[in-house]
Backbone as CSV, one residue per row, in Angstrom:
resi,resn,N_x,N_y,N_z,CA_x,CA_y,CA_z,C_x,C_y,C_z
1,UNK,0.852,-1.175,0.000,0.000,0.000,0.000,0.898,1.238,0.000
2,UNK,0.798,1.814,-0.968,1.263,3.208,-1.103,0.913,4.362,0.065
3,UNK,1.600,5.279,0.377,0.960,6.677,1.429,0.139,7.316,1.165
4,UNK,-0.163,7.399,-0.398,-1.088,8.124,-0.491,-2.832,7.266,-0.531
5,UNK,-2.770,6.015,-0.815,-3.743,5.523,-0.415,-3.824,5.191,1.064
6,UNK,-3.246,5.281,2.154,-2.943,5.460,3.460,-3.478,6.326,3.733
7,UNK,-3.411,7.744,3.243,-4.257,8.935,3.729,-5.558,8.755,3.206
8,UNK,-5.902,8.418,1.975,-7.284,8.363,1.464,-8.102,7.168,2.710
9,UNK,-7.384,5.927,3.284,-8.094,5.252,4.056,-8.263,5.658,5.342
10,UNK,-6.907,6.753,5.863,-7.395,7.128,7.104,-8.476,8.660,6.740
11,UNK,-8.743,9.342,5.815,-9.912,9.702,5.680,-10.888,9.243,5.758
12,UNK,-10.766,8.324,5.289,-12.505,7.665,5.242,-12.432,7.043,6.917
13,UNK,-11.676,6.270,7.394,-11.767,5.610,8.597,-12.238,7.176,9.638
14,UNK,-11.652,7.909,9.479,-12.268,9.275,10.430,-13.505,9.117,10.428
15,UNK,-14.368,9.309,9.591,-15.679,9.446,9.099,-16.572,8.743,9.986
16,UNK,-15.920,7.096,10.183,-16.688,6.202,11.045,-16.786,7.019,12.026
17,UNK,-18.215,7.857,12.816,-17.877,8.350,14.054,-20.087,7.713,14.500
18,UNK,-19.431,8.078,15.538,-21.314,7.367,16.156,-22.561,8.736,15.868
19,UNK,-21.702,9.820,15.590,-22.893,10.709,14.847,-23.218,10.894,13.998
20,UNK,-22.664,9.831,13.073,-22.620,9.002,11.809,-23.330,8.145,11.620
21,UNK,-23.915,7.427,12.302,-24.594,6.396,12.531,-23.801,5.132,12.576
22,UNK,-22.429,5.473,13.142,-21.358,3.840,13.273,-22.219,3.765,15.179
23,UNK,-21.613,2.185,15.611,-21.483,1.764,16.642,-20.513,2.425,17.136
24,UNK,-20.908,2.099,18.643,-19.324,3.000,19.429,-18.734,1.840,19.728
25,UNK,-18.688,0.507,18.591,-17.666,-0.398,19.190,-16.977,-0.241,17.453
26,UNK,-17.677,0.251,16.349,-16.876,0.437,15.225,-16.207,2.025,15.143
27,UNK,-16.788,2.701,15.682,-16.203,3.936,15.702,-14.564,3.797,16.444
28,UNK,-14.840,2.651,17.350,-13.113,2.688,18.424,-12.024,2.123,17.441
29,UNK,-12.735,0.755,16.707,-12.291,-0.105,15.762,-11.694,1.068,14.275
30,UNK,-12.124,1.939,14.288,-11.933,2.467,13.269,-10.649,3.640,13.846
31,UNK,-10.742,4.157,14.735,-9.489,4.808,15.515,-8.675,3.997,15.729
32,UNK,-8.583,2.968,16.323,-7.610,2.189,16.181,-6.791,1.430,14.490
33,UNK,-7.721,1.355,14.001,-7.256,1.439,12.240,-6.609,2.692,11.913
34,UNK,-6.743,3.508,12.155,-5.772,5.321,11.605,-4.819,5.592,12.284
35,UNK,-4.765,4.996,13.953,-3.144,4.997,14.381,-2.913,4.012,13.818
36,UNK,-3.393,3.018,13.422,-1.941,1.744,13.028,-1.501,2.336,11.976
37,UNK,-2.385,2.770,10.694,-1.683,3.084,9.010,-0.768,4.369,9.378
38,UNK,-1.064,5.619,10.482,-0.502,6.332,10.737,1.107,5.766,11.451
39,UNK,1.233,4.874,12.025,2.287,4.380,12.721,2.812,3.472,11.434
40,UNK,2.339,2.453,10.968,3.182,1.646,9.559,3.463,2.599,8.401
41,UNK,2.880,3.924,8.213,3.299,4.725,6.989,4.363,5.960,7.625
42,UNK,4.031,6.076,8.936,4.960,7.482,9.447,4.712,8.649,9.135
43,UNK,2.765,8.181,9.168,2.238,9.855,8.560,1.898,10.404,9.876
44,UNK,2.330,11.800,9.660,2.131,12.798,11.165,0.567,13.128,10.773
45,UNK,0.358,13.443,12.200,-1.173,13.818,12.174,-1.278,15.435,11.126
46,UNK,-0.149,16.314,11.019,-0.263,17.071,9.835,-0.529,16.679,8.914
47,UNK,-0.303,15.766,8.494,0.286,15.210,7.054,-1.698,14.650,6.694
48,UNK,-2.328,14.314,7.422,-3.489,14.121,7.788,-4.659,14.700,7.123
49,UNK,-4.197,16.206,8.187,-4.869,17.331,8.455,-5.170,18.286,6.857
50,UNK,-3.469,18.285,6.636,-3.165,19.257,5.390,-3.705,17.959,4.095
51,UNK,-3.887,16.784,3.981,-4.786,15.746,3.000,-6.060,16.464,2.659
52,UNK,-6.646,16.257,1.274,-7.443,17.024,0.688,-8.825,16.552,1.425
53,UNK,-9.698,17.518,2.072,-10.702,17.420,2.369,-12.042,16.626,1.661
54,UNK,-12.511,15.807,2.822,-13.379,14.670,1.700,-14.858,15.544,1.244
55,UNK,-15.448,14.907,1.034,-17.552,15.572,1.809,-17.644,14.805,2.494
56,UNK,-18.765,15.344,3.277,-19.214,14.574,4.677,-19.279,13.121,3.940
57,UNK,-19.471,12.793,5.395,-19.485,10.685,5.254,-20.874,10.846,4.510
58,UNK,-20.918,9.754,3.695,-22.253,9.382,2.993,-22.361,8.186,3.910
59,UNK,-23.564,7.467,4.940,-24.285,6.777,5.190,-24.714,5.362,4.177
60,UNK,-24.640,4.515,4.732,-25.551,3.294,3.904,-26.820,2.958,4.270
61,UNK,-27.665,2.588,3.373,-29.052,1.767,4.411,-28.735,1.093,5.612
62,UNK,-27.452,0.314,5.443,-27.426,-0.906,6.399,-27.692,-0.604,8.307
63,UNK,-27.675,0.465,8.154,-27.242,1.209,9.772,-29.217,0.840,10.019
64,UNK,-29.012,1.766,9.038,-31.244,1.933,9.178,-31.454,0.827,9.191
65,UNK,-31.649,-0.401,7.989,-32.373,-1.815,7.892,-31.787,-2.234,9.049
66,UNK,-30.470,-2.451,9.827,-30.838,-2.984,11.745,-31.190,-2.312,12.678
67,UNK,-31.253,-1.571,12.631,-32.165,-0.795,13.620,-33.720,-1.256,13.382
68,UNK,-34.103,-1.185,11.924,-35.733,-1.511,12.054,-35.769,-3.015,12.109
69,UNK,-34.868,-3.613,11.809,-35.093,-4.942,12.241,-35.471,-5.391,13.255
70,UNK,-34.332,-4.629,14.502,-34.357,-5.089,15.764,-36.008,-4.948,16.392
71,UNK,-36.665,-3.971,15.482,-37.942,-3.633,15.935,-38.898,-4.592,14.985
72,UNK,-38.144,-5.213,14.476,-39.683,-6.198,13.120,-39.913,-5.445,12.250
73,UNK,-39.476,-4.331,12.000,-40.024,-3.427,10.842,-39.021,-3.971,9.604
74,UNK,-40.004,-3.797,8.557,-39.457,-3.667,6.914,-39.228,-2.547,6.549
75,UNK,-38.069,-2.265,6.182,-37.907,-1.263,5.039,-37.541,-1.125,3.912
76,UNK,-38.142,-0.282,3.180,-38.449,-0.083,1.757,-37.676,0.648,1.545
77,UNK,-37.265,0.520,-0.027,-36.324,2.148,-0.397,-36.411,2.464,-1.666
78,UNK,-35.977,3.339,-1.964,-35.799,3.684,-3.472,-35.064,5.223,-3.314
79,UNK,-33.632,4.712,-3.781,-32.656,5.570,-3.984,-31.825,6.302,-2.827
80,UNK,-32.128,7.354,-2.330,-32.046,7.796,-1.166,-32.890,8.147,0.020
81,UNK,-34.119,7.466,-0.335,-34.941,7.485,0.548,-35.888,6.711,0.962
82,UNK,-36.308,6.353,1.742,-37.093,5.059,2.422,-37.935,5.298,3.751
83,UNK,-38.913,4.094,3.826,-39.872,4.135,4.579,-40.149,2.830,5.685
84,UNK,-40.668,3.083,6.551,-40.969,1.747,7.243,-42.504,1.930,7.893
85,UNK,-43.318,1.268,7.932,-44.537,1.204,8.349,-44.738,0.347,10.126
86,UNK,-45.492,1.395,10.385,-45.397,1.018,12.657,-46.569,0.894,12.155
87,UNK,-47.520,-0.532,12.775,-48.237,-0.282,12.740,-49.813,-0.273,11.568
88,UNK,-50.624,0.360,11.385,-51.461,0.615,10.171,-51.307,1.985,10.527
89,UNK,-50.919,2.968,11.558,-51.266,4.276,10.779,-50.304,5.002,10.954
90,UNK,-49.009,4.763,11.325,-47.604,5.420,11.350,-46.881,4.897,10.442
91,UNK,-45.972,5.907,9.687,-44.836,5.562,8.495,-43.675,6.494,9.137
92,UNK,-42.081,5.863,8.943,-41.391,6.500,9.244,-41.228,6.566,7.794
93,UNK,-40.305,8.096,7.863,-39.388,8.239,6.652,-38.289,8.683,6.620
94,UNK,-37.372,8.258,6.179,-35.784,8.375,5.866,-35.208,9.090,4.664
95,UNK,-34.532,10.340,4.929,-33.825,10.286,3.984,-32.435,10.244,4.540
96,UNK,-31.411,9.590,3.332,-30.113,8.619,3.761,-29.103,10.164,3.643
97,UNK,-29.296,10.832,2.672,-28.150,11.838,2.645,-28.015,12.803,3.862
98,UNK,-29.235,13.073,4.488,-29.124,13.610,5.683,-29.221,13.756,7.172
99,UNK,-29.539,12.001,6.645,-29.790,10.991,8.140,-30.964,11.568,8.884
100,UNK,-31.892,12.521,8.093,-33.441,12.889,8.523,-34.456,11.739,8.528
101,UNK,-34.901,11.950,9.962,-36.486,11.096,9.931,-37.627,11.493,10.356
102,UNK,-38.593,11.222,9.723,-39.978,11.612,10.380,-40.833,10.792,10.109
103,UNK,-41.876,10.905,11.428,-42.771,9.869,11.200,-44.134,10.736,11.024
104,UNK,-45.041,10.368,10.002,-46.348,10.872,10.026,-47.104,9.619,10.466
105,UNK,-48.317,10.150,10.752,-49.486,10.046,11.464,-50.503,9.697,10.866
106,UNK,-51.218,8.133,10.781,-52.467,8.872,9.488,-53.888,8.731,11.056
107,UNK,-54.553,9.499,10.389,-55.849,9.760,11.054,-57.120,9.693,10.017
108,UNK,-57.523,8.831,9.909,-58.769,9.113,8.181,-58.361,9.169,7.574
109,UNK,-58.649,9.579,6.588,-57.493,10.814,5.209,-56.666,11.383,5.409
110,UNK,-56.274,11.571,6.640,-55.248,13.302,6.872,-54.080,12.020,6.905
111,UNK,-52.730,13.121,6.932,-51.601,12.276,7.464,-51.030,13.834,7.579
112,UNK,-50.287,13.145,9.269,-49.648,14.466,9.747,-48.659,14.108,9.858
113,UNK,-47.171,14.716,10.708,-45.819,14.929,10.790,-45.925,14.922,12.404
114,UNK,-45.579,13.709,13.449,-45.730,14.223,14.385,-44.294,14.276,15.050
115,UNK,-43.366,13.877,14.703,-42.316,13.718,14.593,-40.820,13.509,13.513
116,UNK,-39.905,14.546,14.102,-39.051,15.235,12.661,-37.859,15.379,13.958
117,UNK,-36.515,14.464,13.559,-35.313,14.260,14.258,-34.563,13.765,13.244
118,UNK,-32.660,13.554,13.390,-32.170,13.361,12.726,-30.851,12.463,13.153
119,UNK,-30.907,10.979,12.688,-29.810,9.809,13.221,-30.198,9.239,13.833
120,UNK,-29.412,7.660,13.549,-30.310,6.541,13.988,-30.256,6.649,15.168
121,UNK,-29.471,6.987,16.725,-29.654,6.698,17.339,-30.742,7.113,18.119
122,UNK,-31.280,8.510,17.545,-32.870,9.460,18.143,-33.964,8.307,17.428
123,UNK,-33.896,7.659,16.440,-34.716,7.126,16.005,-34.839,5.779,16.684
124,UNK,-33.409,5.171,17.189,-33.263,4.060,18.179,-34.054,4.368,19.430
125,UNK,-33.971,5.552,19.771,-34.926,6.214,20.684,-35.864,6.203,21.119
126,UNK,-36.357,6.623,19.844,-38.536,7.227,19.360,-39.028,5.331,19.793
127,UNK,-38.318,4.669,18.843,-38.547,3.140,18.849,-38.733,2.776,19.804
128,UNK,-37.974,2.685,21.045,-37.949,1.950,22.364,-39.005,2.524,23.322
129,UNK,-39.111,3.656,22.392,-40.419,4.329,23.514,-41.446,4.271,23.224
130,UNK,-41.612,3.921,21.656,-43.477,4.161,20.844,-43.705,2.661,20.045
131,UNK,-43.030,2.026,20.435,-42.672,0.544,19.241,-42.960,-0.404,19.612
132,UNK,-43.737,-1.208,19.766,-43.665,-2.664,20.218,-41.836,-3.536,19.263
133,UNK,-41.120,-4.442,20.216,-40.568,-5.227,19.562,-41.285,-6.460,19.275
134,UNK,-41.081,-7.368,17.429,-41.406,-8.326,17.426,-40.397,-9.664,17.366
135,UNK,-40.590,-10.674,17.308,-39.772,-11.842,17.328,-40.768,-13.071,16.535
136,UNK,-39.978,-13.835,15.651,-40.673,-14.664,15.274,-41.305,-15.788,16.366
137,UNK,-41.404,-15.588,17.189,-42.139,-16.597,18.308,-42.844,-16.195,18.895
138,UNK,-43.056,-14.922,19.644,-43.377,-13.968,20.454,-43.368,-12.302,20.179
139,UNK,-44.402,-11.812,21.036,-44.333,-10.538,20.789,-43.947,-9.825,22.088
140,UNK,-43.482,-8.876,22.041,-42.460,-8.173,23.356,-43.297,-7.099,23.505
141,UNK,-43.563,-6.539,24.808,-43.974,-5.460,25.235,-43.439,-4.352,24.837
């Protein structure tokens, strides 16, 4: 591995952070990956710093589809944005580029917005508090 693909990987490894939607057991895993390439290449944390600035981390579904798993939910997508259904009259919605969610409300005809937050872990949140969990055997309080 060349240095300069060394810096391009400890860029991206930065990125992993938990307000990102990584785990805080991949976010450590991923600090510990940028001192090692930093220690086997002998790049100073300048050398880092002054590396050409990325764009923000882009997100994958995968963070979202376990999270709604853990709750029994399906989610749907198409492109950068997706949905999961609580329920018959709650839909969450996702969009991936800005890690926005909201859930509307249906009531009759109407459908409202009763909730608008942003990253999985507020949405790990909303879940544990408004969600039944399911299990293929049983259903959880």
């Amino acid at each position: 591995m060349r240095t300069e693909d060394a810096l391009r990987k400890i860029e991206l490894l930065r990125q992993v952070r938990v307000k990102n939607g990584a785990l805080p057991t991949e976010a450590e895993n991923a600090l510990r990956l940028v001192e090692a390439l930093m220690v086997r290449h002998a790049i100073k944390r300048e050398d880092v710093s002054a590396a050409s600035p990325r764009p923000t981390s882009r997100m994958t579904w995968i963070y979202w589809q376990e999270l709604l798993n853990e709750f029994g939910l399906q989610l749907s997508r198409f492109g950068r944005r997706g949905n999961a259904a609580i329920g018959n009259d709650k839909v969450i919605y996702i969009k991936l580029g800005t890690a926005q969610w909201w859930i509307e409300q249906r009531s009759g005809d109407e459908r409202q917005t009763s909730v608008r937050d942003w990253g999985v872990e507020s949405l790990r949140n909303y879940l544990n508090q408004h969600a039944r969990r399911y299990s293929l055997l049983r259903r959880e309080a």
